[in-house]
TITOR-854603 format. One record per residue (C-alpha): x, y, z. Coordinates in steps of 0.02 Angstrom, whole numbers, padded with zeros to 5 digits, always signed. Example, Ala and Ser with C-alpha at 12.3 -4.5 7.8 and 13.67 -1.06 7.14 Angstrom:
+00615-00225+00390+00684-00053+00357
END
This chain:
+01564-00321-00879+01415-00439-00890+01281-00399-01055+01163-00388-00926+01220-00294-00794+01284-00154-00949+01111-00151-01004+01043-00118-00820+01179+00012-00808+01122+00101-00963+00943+00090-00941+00963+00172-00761+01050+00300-00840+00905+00355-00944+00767+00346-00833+00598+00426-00926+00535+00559-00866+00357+00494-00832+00430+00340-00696+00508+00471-00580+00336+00570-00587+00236+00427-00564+00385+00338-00411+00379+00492-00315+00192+00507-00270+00212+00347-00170+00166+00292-00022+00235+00165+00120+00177+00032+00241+00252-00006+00402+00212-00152+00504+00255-00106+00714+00407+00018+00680+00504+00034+00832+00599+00206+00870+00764+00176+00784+00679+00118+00622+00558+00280+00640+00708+00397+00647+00795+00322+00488+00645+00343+00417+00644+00524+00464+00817+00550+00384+00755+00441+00246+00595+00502+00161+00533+00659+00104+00433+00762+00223+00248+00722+00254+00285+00547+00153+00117+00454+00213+00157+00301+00336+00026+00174+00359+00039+00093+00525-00029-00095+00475-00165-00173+00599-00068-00326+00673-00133-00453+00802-00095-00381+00995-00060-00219+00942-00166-00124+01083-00193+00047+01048-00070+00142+01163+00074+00050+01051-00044+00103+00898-00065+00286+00949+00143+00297+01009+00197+00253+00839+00098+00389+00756+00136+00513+00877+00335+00456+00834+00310+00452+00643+00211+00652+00683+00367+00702+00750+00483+00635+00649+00410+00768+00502+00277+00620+00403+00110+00590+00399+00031+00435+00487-00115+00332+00435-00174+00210+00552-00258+00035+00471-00437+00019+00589-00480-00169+00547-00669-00167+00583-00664-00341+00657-00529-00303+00811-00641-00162+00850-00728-00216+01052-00826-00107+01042-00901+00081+00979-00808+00148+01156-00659+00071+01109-00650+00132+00944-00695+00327+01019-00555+00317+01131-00446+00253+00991-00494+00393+00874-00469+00496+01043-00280+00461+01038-00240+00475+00873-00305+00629+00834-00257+00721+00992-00084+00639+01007-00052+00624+00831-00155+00738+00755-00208+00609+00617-00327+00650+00503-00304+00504+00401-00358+00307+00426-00367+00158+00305-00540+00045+00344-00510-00124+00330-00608-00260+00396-00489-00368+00457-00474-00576+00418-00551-00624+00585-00715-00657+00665-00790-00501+00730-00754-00476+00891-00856-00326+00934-01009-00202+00860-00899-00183+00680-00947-00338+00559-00848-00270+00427-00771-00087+00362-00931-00049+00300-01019-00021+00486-00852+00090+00555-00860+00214+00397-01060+00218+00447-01078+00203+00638-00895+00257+00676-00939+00429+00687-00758+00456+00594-00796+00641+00555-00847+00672+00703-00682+00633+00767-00584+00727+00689-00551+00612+00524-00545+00697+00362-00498+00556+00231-00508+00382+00249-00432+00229+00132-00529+00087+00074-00458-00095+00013-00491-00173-00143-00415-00303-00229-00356-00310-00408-00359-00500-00415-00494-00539-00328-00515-00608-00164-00522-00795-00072-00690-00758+00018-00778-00624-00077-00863-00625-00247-00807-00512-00368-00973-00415-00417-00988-00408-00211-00816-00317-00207-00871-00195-00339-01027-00168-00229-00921-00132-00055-00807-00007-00143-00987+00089-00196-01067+00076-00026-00921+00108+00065-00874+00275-00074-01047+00346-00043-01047+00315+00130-00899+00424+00169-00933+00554+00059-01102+00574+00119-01022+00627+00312-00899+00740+00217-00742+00587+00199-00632+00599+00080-00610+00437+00003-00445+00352-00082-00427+00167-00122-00273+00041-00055-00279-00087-00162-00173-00274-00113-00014-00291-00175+00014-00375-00371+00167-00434-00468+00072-00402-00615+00052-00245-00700-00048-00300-00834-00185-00382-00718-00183-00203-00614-00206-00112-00778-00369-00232-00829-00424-00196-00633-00397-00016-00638-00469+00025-00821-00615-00082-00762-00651+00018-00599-00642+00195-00721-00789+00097-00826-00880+00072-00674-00906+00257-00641-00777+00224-00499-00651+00377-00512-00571+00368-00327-00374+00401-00302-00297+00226-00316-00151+00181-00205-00085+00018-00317-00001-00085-00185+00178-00130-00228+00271-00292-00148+00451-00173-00078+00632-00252-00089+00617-00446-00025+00669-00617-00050+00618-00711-00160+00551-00851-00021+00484-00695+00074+00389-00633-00077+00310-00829-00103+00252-00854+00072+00175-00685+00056+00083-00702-00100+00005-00869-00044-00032-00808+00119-00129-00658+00026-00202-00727-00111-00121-00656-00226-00115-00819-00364-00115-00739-00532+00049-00645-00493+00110-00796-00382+00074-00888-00552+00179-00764-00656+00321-00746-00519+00347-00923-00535+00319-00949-00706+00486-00801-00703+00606-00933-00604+00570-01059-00710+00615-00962-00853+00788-00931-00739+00766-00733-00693+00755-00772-00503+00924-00902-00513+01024-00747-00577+00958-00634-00433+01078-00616-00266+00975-00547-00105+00785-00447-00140+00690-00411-00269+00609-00249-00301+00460-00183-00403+00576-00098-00532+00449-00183-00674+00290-00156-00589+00325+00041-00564+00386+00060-00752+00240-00019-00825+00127+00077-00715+00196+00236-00737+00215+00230-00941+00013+00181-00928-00017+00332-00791+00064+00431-00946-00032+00374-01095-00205+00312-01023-00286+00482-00946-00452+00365-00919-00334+00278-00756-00350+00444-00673-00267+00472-00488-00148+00314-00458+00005+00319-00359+00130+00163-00284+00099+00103-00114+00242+00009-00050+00201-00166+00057+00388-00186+00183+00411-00380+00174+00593-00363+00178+00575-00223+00305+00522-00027+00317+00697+00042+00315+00758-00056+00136+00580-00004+00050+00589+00167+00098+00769+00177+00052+00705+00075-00130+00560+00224-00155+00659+00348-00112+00779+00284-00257+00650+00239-00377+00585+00408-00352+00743+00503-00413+00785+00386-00536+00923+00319-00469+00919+00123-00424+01088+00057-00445+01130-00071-00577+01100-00209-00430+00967-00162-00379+00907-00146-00577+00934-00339-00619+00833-00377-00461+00685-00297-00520+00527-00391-00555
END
């Protein structure tokens, strides 16, 4: 037996308290799950487990609105992403809204504004949480986006800004109001965001978006296509050091979710944080990954693959 894969052995065999606590408060995003992927998911994930159904181009809303009724029945909780910028118009939105919360009975979206031109009435997230009449539909929380390492088109002290107006705006119809943020590779840059979004007087639950099992390729195209250059930086820096050469098939965010939780532990100021889990390499492999990470027991493969 390999040094290394003994060590992984050993250290999954001792798994602190404080990562199971903090792995099994998470989250998962699902990008157009078809039926069959739906129902492994319902023999997969704990009951109510919240499912965000991710706003992809041509996804019309009956599709939308069948999925969550589909992940309702299946025993879990959907949450639909409302990208502000797809939006035609305020009637399209109210017959959206319609659907999933008399089909679905979801009481639970995530506002995004969406990387396109505006198409309709919503310029950005900001105008649905304000002139989506959200409440009045039958909404009772909504999510918000941030970004721990910043973002190509906005400036930082303007992101800080949204996440206020957008906050006080939802609370102010009765919203409750938790935070998404983009997916990192870098717990210590997520740490620096989140203790600096405590100092700001922001003390919102924080969803820290995790990258689930996935190539290494997959992971790359991702990150660039996101933004996400800091961690792309790191992740790189990591092959050329040789971890990703000793990795066969994904990686998961074994690291990420044992640096977060021993922080969640120590550092009260961080407050409310939980994992989110991005599905790059598929809905089915991360939920089976959380669902392992949350009982503390990812195999010794699946331990060396861990970023």
């Amino acid at each position: 037996m390999g040094a290394r894969l003994a060590q992984a052995i050993a250290a999954e065999a001792d798994v602190p308290a404080e990562r199971t606590a903090f792995a099994q408060r998470f989250s998962i995003e699902a990008t157009r799950p078809g039926a069959s992927e739906i129902a492994t998911l319902a023999t997969t994930l704990p009951p109510g487990t919240q499912v965000y159904l991710s706003a992809v181009p041509r996804l019309d809303a009956a599709e939308l609105v069948a999925a969550a009724v589909r992940i309702r029945k299946a025993g879990l909780e959907p949450v639909a992403h409302i990208a502000a910028r797809r939006i035609v118009s305020a009637n399209h939105l109210s017959e959206l809204l319609k659907g999933l919360t008399g089909e679905a009975d979801m009481r639970r979206l995530l506002v995004i504004g969406g990387d396109v031109e505006a198409s309709g009435s919503f310029s950005d997230a900001l105008a649905v949480i304000q002139k989506g009449a959200l409440r009045a539909a039958g909404i009772e929380e909504i999510g918000i986006a941030a970004y721990p390492e910043g973002h190509n088109h906005i400036a930082p002290g303007r992101l800080e800004a949204a996440l206020d107006e957008k906050t006080a705006s939802a609370t102010a119809q009765g919203l409750k109001v938790h935070i998404v943020s983009q997916f990192s590779f870098s717990p210590d840059q997520v740490l620096v965001w989140l203790r600096q979004l405590r100092a700001c007087g922001i003390a919102t639950p924080v969803k820290i978006g995790l990258a689930g099992p996935a190539s290494v390729p997959a992971l790359l195209r991702y990150a660039k296509r996101c933004g996400v250059t800091a961690s792309l930086r790191g992740l790189v820096s990591g092959a050329a050091a040789g971890l990703i050469g000793q990795i066969v098939g994904n990686v998961g965010p074994g690291g990420m979710i044992d640096a977060l939780a021993a922080a969640d532990q120590n550092d009260q100021q961080l407050g409310d944080i939980a994992p989110h889990y991005f599905s790059f390499g598929g809905v089915v492999e991360t939920a089976a990954y959380a669902c392992e990470a949350a009982r503390g027991t990812l195999g010794a493969t699946r331990a060396m693959a861990n970023l």
